[in-house]
C-alpha positions in Angstrom: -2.6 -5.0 -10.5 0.5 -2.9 -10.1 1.4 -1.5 -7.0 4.4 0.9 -7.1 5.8 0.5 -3.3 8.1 3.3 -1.1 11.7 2.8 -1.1 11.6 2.2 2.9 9.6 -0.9 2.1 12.0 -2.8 -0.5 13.3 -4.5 2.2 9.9 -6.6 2.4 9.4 -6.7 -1.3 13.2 -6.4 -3.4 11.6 -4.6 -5.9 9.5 -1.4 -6.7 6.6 -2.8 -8.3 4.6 -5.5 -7.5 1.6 -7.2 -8.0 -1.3 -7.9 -5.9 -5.4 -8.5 -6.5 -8.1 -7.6 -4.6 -11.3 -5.5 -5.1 -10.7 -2.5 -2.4 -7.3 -0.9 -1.1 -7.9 -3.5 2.2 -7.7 -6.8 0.2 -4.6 -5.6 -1.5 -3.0 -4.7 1.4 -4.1 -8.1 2.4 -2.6 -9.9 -0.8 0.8 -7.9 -0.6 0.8 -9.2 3.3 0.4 -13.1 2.3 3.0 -12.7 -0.3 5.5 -10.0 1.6 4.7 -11.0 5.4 5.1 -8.0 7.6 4.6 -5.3 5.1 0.7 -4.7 6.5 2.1 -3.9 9.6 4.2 -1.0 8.3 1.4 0.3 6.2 -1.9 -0.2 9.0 -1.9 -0.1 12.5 -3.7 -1.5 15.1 -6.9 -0.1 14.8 -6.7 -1.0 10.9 -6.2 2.7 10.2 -3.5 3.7 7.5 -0.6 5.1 9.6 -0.1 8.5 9.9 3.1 8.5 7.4 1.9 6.1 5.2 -0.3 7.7 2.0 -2.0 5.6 -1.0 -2.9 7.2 -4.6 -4.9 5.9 -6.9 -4.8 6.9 -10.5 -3.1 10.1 -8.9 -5.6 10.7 -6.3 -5.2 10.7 -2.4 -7.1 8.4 -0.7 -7.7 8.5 2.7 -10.4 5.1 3.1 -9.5 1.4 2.8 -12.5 0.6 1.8 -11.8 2.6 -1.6 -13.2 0.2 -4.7 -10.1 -0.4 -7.0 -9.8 -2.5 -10.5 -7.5 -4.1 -12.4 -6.4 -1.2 -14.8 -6.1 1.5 -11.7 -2.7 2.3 -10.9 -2.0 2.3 -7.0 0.8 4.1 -5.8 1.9 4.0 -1.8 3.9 6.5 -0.5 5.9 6.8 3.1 6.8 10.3 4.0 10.4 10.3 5.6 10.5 13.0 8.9 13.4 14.2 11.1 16.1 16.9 11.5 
């Protein structure tokens, strides 16, 4: 499936979409790690939580759980808000 990716991560991936399978947002976070090494580590932390700037939509919706089903035809959006002054 097609996962539209945050400018601050391009440097893992070179492109804006990509693709990735899995059946919940944790197994594609998985897939995009074995094919862009690093990039879970930006996205998850430690305690396998979603870091606090880090967001995922699916089909336009906020999720907040990794263990969120997903299929093929969903369309998975991750977002990285940007902070300072």
């Amino acid at each position: 499936m097609k996962i539209i990716i945050p400018s601050p991560l391009y440097s893992y991936t070179q492109k804006r979409e990509v693709e990735a399978v899995g059946s919940t947002l944790a197994s594609l976070v998985d897939d995009l790690d074995r094919q862009y090494p690093g990039l879970k580590f930006r996205i998850i932390d430690e305690q396998n939580k979603i870091r606090p700037h880090m967001r995922f939509f699916v089909n336009d919706e906020q999720v907040f759980d990794l263990n969120r089903p997903v299929l093929p035809e969903y369309k998975i959006q991750i977002i990285q808000a940007l902070s300072g002054g």
